[in-house]
C-alpha angles and dihedrals in degrees: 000000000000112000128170114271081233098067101034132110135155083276109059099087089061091036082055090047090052102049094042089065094042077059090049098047087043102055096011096143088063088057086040091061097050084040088112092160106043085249106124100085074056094048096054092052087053088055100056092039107038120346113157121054098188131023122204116187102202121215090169132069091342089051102032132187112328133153115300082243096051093048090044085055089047088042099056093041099057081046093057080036089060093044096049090047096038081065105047110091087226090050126127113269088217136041143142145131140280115219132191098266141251100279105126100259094050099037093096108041090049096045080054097051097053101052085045089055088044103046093045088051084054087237138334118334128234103277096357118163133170129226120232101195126199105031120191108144137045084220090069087059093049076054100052087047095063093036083063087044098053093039090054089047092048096043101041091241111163109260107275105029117120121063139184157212136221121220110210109206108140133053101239081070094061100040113009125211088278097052097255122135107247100192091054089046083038092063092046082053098054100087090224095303104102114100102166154020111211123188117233099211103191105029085049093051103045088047087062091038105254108172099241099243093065087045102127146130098251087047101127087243089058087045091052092046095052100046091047088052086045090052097055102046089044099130091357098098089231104126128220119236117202113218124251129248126237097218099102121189099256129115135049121358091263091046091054096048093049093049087050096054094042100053083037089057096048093052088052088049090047097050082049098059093042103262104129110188132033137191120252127196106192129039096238083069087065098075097052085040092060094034092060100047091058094049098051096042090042085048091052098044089060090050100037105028090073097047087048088058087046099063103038084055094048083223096127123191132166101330110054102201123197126214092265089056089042093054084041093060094047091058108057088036087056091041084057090048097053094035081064093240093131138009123249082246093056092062091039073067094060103032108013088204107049112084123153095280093059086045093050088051099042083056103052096053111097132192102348104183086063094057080242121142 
């Protein structure tokens, strides 16, 4: 959820949650027709209880340029936001900032901006990460990470601490003059620090000269970005983040239809191609964005759980699965599990002897063949 550092208080993840189900019982037959897994009774509870996962407060193109006066007050206040949010056990289990970047016009400002956020928060927050926008260059990461380290030094933050995010919005960030791919050199540069790659959709696509009203996330330039970014944090632990889209469901009732099932449609396609979580930037988003997640886990479990079985069990069949799909398998059937999409016991149903500890465990083996663990 990425919302404007204008608009955001200790309250806004629980104000999205409520209007996204205001937009679900409004228009709920529309939700009802993509509702391919019997998960949306499921959805709404999740939206009342615990509807964002990660909260951005954004001090860059969804803030502006405003007063230095005006940017310390929003500062402090998405520190002490963070905070608020950080304690309460619905909370989101991520959350940070986006400022404006390290070119030279911008260093200040942003260096500022962050302390301000930090030292309002009194630290840094439970899952707290920053993100860096605009990356060109694998210089500007070796940058970002001595900017944690003396911040660390100045504020007295344990060692480690801070961690960041690159926003990948143009394509020298994806293939550099040389021909080198900067995000894959970008990650080994990173010291450690670097939790995620996000997609910038418009700012990419205009930078390759895609006519605006073909700007999207599907757009084969998207589709080239993103594989290549998938490419350089496989294994890494570094995650993918699909870009957002800027059709909101807003409008008249066929507006609003057709902007659900899109969005809808372009979760589903991202959980397809292996990019997990997105970026939303209004609450009615929130309904197709969990719709979709179930769907797609409660799909996969019924797919995965038996062959997981399977192969615990040697018994074969006809699917003959190896350890890596295997270890594939376990995986999306885990991520499911902890998005909330199922219940443990749900997948107990399906592989009696499956439960969360043999997936973890399934998941943690790597290349068996070699003897290596």
């Amino acid at each position: 959820m990425y919302v404007s550092a204008a608009e955001v208080g200790a309250g806004t993840p629980r104000l999205w949650g409520e209007q996204a189900i205001r937009l679900l019982d409004a228009h709920a037959h529309v939700f009802a027709g993509l509702d391919t897994e019997n998960a949306l009774g499921d959805v709404r509870l999740l939206l009342g209880r615990n509807p964002v996962q990660d909260l951005r407060i954004d001090f860059e193109d969804g803030y502006g340029r405003r007063e230095d006066q005006e940017e310390d007050a929003a500062a402090r206040n998405a520190g002490r936001t963070l905070a608020a949010v950080g304690r309460g056990a619905a909370g989101p289990s991520w959350c940070g900032i986006r400022f404006k970047g390290l070119p030279a016009s911008e260093r200040r400002r942003s260096i500022r901006t962050l302390e301000l956020v930090l030292d309002a928060a009194g630290g840094v927050p439970p899952g707290f990460v920053f993100t860096v926008p605009k990356l060109r260059a694998v210089e500007q990461v070796t940058a970002t990470v001595l900017l944690c380290e003396e911040l660390e030094k100045a504020h007295g933050l344990e060692s480690g601490s801070l961690r960041f995010e690159l926003q990948i919005e143009s394509p020298q960030a994806v293939i550099a003059a040389d021909g080198t791919i900067v995000v894959a050199s970008a990650i080994h540069r990173a010291a450690g620090r670097l939790t995620g790659l996000h997609y910038g959709t418009y700012d990419y696509s205009a930078s390759c000269g895609i006519a605006p009203q073909f700007q999207s996330l599907e757009h084969p330039v998207a589709d080239h970005a993103k594989a290549v970014m998938l490419a350089a944090a496989a294994q890494t632990g570094v995650w993918v983040c699909d870009g957002s889209t800027q059709v909101a469901p807003v409008g008249t009732s066929d507006a609003i239809h057709d902007a659900v099932k899109r969005h809808h449609r372009l979760v589903m396609r991202s959980l397809e191609r292996g990019y997990y979580q997105g970026w939303d930037m209004h609450p009615g988003h929130l309904v197709t964005r969990w719709l979709a997640t179930f769907a797609f886990y409660r799909s996969a479990l019924t797919a995965a759980a038996p062959r997981i079985q399977a192969y615990l069990d040697s018994q074969g069949g006809s699917v003959m699965d190896e350890p890596a799909t295997a270890q594939a398998l376990s995986a999306v059937v885990l991520r499911g599990l902890e998005a909330g999409a199922f219940t443990e016991a749900d997948v107990l149903a399906l592989a009696p002897a499956v439960d969360a500890a043999v997936l973890r465990n399934l998941v943690r083996r790597t290349t068996v063949n070699t003897g290596a663990n």
